[in-house]
C-alpha positions in Angstrom: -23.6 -47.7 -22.4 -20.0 -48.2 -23.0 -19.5 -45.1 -25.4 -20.7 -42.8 -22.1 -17.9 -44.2 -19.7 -15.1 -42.4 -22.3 -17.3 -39.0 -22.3 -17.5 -39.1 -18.1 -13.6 -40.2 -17.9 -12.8 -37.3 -20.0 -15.3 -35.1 -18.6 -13.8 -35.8 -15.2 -10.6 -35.3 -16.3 -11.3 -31.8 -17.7 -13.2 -31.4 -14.9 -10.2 -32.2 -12.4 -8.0 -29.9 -14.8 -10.7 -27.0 -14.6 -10.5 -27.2 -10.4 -6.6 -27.4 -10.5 -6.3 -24.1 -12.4 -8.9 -22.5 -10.3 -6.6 -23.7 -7.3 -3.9 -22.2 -8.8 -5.5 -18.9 -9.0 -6.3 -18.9 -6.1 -3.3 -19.2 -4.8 -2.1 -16.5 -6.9 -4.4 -14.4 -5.6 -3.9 -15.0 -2.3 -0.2 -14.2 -2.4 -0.7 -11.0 -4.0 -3.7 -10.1 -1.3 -0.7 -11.0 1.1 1.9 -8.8 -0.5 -0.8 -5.8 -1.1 -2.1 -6.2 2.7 1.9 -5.7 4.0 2.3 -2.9 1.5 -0.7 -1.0 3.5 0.5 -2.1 6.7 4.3 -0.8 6.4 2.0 2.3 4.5 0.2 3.1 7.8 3.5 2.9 10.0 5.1 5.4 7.7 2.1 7.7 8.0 1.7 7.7 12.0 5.3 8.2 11.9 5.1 11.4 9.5 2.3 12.5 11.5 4.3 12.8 15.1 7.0 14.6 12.7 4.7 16.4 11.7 3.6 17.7 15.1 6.9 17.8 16.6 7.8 20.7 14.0 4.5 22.1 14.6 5.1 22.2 18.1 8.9 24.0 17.5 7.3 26.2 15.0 4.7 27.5 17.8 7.1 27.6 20.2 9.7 29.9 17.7 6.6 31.9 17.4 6.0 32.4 21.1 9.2 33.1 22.0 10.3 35.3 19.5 11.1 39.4 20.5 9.5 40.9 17.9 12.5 41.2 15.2 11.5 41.7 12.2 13.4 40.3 9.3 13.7 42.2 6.3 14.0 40.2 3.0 16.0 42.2 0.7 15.1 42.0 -3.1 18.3 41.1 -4.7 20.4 43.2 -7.1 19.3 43.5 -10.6 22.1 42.8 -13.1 
């Protein structure tokens, strides 16, 4: 009986040094989820704020287009050397 009290005590100790590097992982992991999940955040602002740029040139191209007297504008090929 006392030869299994050495094998549990190391056992536990293993054990206890098995759970602290899953905790540290963890950890890990979780700091990375955090950085990733403000990356896609800051991400989406940048997109809904390209989209309204978007539409605001959009809207000044239609309104160029509405506006506009019918002058045509005649791109010239330029000179061969």
């Amino acid at each position: 009986m006392d030869a299994f009290i050495p094998k549990c005590t190391s056992l536990g100790k293993l054990m206890s040094d098995d759970l602290i590097a899953l905790q540290e992982k963890v950890a890990h992991q979780e700091a990375a989820i955090d950085e990733l999940t403000r990356q896609v955040l800051l991400q989406e602002r940048k997109i809904a704020e390209l989209i309204q740029h978007v539409k605001k040139l959009q809207e000044q191209l239609q309104s160029l287009a509405e506006n506009s007297t019918g002058v045509e504008i005649i791109d010239t090929p330029p000179p061969h050397y």
